[in-house]
C-alpha positions, 0 to 999 in steps of 0.5 A: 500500500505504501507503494502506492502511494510512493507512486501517486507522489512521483506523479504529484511531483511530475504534474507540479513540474509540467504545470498541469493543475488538471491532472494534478487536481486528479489525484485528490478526492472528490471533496478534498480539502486543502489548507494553504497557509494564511488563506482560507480553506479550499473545498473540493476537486475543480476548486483544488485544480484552480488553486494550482492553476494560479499558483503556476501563474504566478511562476511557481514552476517546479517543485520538489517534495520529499516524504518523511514518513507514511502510516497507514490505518485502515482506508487512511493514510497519513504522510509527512514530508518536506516541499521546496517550490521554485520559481525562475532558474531554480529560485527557492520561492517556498519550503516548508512542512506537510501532512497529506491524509490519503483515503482509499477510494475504490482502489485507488488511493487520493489525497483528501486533506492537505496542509502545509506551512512555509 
């Protein structure tokens, strides 16, 4: 199960690394939720994928995260990481902590809670 998670992360960092919101929105759930530092709570998937969308238009332009730890309990997993975003030629523009809560849909595993600071 860990492995697959592993593997929705690598495509987490490839859809951040192309830019592509839509695809990267794909990969939570349907009523996921999404906690950005100072801002207010982002609900649901089409919210998520405009999130992303302006986060690249404002030259984020790649990313890079780095998993510290999952545990998994049931239909939820629960993961802790490192994130750096870069913006420019390789200009750390933010880094920080998250958490992601996985829930397991119909064999697929999506992010349905996601925090992080800077």
């Amino acid at each position: 199960m860990k492995e697959e998670i592993m593997q929705r992360n690598q495509l987490f960092n490839q859809f951040v690394n192309e830019k592509n919101n839509t695809e990267l929105s794909a990969l939570y759930s349907e009523d996921a939720l999404l906690y950005p530092p100072k801002q207010t709570v982002i609900k649901g998937k089409d919210a998520i994928s405009d999130f992303f969308g302006a986060v690249f238009n404002q030259g984020i332009n790649k990313g890079d995260f780095s998993t510290k730890e999952i545990s998994i309990e049931g239909n939820l997993a629960y993961e802790t990481g490192d994130y750096l975003l870069f913006a420019g030629n390789d200009q750390v523009v933010a880094q920080g902590h998250y958490l992601y809560v996985w829930k397991y849909i119909n064999g697929i595993w999506y992010i349905h809670q996601d925090i992080w600071n800077d």
